[in-house]
Structures are given as C-alpha cells and as structure tokens.
C-alpha positions, 0 to 999 in steps of 0.5 A: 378875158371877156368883151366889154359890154356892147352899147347901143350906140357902138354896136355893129348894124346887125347882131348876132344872137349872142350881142342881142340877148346882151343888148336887151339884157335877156338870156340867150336861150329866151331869145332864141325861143322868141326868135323861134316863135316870131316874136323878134322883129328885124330877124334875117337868116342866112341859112342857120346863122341868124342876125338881128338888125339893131335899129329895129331891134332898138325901136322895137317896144315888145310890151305892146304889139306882141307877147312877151319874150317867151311867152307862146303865141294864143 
C-alpha cells in the first residue's frame, strides 16, 4: 500500500528527492536533472544523499529567476 500524498503543510522540513518531485508534481528523474544543474534552491548533500528544505522549496517561483525544470543552463 502507497503513502498518502504529501501536503505542503504536513510535510517534514527537509525532503527527500522522492517527496520533492511529488510536492511539485514533476518526475522524479526531471528533478534530479534540475538538481544536477543547480536549478533547485534550498539543496543540502550529505555526501550522495540529497534533501531539499521545504520552506525555500515552497517560496521558490522557478518560472522567474532561472530556466526551467530541465532546461540547460545558456
């Protein structure tokens, strides 16, 4: 049996991939792309594990200062 969907205001302070790409309703793979190419603000690694701070994540409005999930960088 699956988790229940993960709302904002429930969610744990920081993320895992997997929690954020459902919050923003975007694949998984699309935002570890994004990720990679610094597009995602509020990323903290711990070695290979990644978490994303919710708050930033949640104030974040990508459409203005920076290209598009899974657009490269010009």
């Amino acid at each position: 049996m699956s988790a229940p969907p993960l709302a904002a205001n429930t969610a744990p302070a920081f993320l895992t991939v997997e929690e954020a790409a459902e919050l923003l309703r975007v694949n998984r793979k699309t935002l570890y792309e994004a990720i990679r190419l610094e597009q995602v603000p509020g990323v903290a690694r711990l070695g290979r594990i990644l978490r994303i701070h919710r708050d930033t994540l949640l104030t974040w409005s990508p459409g203005n200062s920076r290209p598009a999930l899974g657009d490269s960088k010009s």
